[in-house]
N, C-alpha and C positions, 0 to 999 in steps of 0.2 A: 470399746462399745460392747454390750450385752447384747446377745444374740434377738435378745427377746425384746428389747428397745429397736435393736435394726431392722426388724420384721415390719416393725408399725411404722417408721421410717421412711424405708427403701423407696426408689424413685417410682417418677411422675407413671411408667407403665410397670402395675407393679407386677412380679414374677408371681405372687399369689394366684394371677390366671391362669399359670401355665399348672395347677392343679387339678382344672376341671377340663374331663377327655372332652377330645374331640374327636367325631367316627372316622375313625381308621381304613382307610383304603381296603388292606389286608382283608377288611370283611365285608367287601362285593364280592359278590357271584362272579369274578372270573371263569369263563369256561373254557379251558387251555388244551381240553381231551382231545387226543389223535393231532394234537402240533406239537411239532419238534423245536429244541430250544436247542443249539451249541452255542457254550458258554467257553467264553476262551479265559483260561486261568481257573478260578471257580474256589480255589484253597486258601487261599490269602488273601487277607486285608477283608474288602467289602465283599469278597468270592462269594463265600459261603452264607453270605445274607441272601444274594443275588440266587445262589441254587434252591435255597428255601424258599424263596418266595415263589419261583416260579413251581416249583414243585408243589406246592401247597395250592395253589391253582391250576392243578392236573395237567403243566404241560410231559410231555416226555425229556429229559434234559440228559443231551451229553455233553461233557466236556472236554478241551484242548488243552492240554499245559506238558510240565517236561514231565512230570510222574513223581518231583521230586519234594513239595514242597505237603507241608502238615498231610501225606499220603493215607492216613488212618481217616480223614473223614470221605463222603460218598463211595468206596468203596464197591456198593453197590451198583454204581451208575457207570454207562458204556466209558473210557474214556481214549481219546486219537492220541497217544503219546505223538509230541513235538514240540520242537526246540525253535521256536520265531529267534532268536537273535541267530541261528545258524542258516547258512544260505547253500547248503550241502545235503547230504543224505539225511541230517537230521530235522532239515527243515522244511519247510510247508511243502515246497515239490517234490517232497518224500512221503506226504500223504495217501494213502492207498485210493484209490482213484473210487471205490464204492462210497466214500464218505467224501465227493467232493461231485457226485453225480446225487448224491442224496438231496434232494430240500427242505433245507430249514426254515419254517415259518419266523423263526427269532433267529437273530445274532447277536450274545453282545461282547462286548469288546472293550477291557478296560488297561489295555496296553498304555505303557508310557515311558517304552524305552524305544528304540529306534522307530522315528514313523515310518522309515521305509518297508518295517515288519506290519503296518496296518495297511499300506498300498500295497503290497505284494500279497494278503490276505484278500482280499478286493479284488486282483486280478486271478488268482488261482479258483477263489469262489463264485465266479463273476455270472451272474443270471440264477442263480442257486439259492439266492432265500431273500426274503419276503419282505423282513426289516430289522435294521442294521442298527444297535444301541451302541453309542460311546460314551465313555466316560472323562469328560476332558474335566477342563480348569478355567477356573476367571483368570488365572493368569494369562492367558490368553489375550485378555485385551493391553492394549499400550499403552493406555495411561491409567492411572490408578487415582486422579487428584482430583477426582468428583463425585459426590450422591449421586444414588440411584442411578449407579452404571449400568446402563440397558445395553440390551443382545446385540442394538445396530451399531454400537461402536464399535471402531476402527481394532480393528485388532496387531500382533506384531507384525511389523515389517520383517521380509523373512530372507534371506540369501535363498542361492540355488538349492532345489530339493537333493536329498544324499542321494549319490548312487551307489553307496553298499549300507549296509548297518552295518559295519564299524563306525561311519562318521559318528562324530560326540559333540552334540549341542546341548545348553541347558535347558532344564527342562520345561519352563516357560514355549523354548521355541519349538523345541518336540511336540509336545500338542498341539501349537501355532501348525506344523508341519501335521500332523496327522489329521487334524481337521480339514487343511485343504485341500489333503488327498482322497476324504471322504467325499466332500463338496465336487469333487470333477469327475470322479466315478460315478456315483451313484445319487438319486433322490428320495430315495425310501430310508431316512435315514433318522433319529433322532439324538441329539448331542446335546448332554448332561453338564455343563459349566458348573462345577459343582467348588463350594468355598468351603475349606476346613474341617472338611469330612472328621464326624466325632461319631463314636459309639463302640459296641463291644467290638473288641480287635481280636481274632484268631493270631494271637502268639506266641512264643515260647516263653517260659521264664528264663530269667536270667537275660532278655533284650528290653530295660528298663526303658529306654533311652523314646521308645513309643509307649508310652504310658501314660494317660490321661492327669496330666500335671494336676490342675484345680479341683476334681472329683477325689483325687489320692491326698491329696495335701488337708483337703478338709473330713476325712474319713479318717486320719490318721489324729487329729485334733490338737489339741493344748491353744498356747497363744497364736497367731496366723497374722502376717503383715499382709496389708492390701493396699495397691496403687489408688492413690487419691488425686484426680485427675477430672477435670470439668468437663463435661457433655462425652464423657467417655460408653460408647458404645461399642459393642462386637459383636459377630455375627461368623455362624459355623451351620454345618451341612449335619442335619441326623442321618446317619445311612440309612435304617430303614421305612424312614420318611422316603429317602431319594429312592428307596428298590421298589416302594410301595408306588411309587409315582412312572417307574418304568412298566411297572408290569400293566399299569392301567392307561399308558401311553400304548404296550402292545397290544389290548384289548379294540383299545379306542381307535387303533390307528392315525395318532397322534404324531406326526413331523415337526422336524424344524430345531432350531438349538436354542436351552433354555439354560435361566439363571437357575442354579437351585440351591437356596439355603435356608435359613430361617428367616425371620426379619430382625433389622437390627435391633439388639438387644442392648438396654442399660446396665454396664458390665452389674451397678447394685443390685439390677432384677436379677442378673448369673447367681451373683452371690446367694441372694435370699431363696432362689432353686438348692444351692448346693448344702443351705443349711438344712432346708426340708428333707434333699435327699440324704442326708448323713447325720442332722442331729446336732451337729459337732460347727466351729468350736465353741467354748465358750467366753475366748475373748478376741478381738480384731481388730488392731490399729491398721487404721486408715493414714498414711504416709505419704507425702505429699513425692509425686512422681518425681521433680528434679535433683529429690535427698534421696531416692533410691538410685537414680544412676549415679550419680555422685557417689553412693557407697557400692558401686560395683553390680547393681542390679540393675540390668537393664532390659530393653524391651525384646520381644520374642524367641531368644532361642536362652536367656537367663528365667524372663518372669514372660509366662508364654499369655497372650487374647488379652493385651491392653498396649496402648500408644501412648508415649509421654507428650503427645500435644496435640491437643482436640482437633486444629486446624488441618492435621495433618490425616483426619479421619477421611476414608472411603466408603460407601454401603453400594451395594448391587440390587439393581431392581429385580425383585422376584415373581413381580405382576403377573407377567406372562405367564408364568408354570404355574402357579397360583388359578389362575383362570382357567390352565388347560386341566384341572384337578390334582398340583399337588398340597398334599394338607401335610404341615408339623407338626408331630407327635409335640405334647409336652415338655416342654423343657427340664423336668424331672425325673420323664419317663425316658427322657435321653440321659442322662447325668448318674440316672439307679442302673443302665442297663451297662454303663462304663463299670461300673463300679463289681457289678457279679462278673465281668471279666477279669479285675484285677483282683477279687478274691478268690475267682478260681486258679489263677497263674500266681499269687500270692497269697497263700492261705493264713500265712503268720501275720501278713502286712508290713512285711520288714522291705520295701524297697528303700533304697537311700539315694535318695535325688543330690544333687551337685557332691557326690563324695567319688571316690575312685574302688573299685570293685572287680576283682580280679583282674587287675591292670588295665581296666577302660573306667575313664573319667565318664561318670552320670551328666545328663543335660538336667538344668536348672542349676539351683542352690541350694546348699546345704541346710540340715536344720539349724547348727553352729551360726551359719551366715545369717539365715532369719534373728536367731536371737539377737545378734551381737549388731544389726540393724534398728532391731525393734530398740534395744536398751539405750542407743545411739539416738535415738528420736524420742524418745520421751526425757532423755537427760536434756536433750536441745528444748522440749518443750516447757522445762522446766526455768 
């Protein structure tokens, strides 16, 4: 199909809307002057959205992390060297005692390795700041086999809480676990259930394997196979949607734990975002979902944000954070902001998805695979 034909097309909500902005949190008047933010981590992943935003509305921001990870950015800003997974001299009860008598008007908190490192943060800092951000997951809830999964369901059933951080649960029950640790400590708290977190990722090159699969695949261009699948919808988290929603939650004084992502999207509207935001390609067979697993492609950790059967779809109600003022940036303005991340970590644009690359095998599939799929399905259609 012509890029220019699928345009006029594309499904019943069409991605064409997500062209026209809408006002952006980022530009309220937050007035953050003379409050203190500690931001635990800050460098990785969503960190560094999370320090920008809050800085950009005048709070004072320090950070917690080991010292060791992208160390070149904030530089400037105070930082408490400490190690949460260690329960010893390097960890949180090694804090020097003037930074845990201080008051933080913010916390946030986007741990997701032992909860017992978020309950023991909670007990060390306990009466000490004002309101507490976490970062959790829908995974969190226990079943996944319904629309519009809202906040009041049931979430995991959980074994005894660890009593060291070594114990090792997956990560589903880690949060399950850090959540209820917040919940029985403390009230001032609000908790981020966030889905698929997408946008510019602080990383190295040469760690392909987090790399925005469908933004990179359509940037790089030629022919492109797409899952052709009935009532297929998906649904992902912008980060600075979700940081723009915390910082106006710590304005507002906003509680409570919320769904946060976009609303579900017709994967065809994805697509017609991704052509806007790249141009590219110029051709795209549409391939019917059970001839791609059949030929070795299959869903999420092969061909990543599509389900080979409709029935099998989930969506999460977002009402609630919606209500309390979170608003989604455009879905193009998410998709172009991926994309200046992977041309700055890739400047040639030579990543190579499903190939083997200095002896680690890349996630997805290869261009090879694409083709020899593609030519596999119009030979059948023939």
């Amino acid at each position: 199909m012509d890029k220019r034909d699928f345009i006029k097309t594309a499904g019943t909500v069409s991605a064409l809307a997500f062209l026209h902005p809408l006002k952006a949190l980022a530009s309220t008047d937050f007035n953050g002057a003379n409050k203190k933010v500690l931001i635990l981590g800050g460098r990785g992943f969503l960190g560094p959205t999370i320090v920008e935003a809050f800085l950009k509305s005048g709070y004072e921001v320090t950070l917690l992390n080991r010292g060791k990870t992208n160390t070149h950015l904030f530089q400037q800003l105070p930082l408490i060297l400490c190690d949460r997974e260690q329960e010893n001299k390097q960890g949180l009860k090694a804090i020097d005692k003037k930074y845990k008598d201080t008051y933080w008007d913010i916390v946030v908190d986007t741990w997701q390795k032992s909860p017992k490192a978020v309950s023991d943060f909670l007990e060390e800092f306990k009466g000490q700041f004002g309101h507490y951000h976490y970062i959790s997951t829908v995974s969190v809830y226990d079943k996944w086999d319904g629309k519009f999964i809202e906040e009041a369901e049931p979430l995991n059933p959980l074994p005894k809480f660890p009593t060291t951080i070594s114990e090792e649960f997956r990560y589903a029950i880690r949060k399950t676990f850090a959540e209820e640790a917040i919940r029985e400590r403390i009230s001032n708290f609000t908790i981020y259930r966030s889905h698929g977190m997408k946008s510019i990722r602080v990383n190295r090159p040469g760690n392909p394997d987090s790399e925005p699969f469908w933004p990179v695949r359509f940037y790089q261009g030629g022919e492109i196979l797409l899952p052709k699948v009935e009532h297929h919808h998906m649904q992902v988290t912008d980060v600075p949607s979700l940081v723009n929603f915390m910082v106006h939650c710590s304005a507002s004084k906003i509680y409570g734990s919320y769904n946060v992502a976009g609303q579900p999207t017709p994967f065809k509207d994805y697509v017609s975002s991704l052509i806007h935001a790249t141009t590219m390609p110029e051709k795209m067979h549409w391939i019917d979902g059970d001839f791609l697993i059949e030929n070795g492609i299959t869903p999420y950790q092969i061909m990543p944000l599509w389900r080979s059967r409709p029935q099998g779809a989930y969506y999460f109600n977002v009402q609630k954070a919606v209500k309390a003022g979170l608003i989604n940036r455009p879905m193009v303005e998410m998709i172009s902001d991926q994309l200046t991340g992977y041309k700055r970590r890739y400047p040639k644009n030579d990543i190579r998805f499903g190939e083997m690359v200095d002896g680690q095998q890349i996630k997805y599939y290869s261009a090879k695979k694409e083709a020899d799929v593609i030519k596999k399905w119009l030979s059948k259609a023939r």
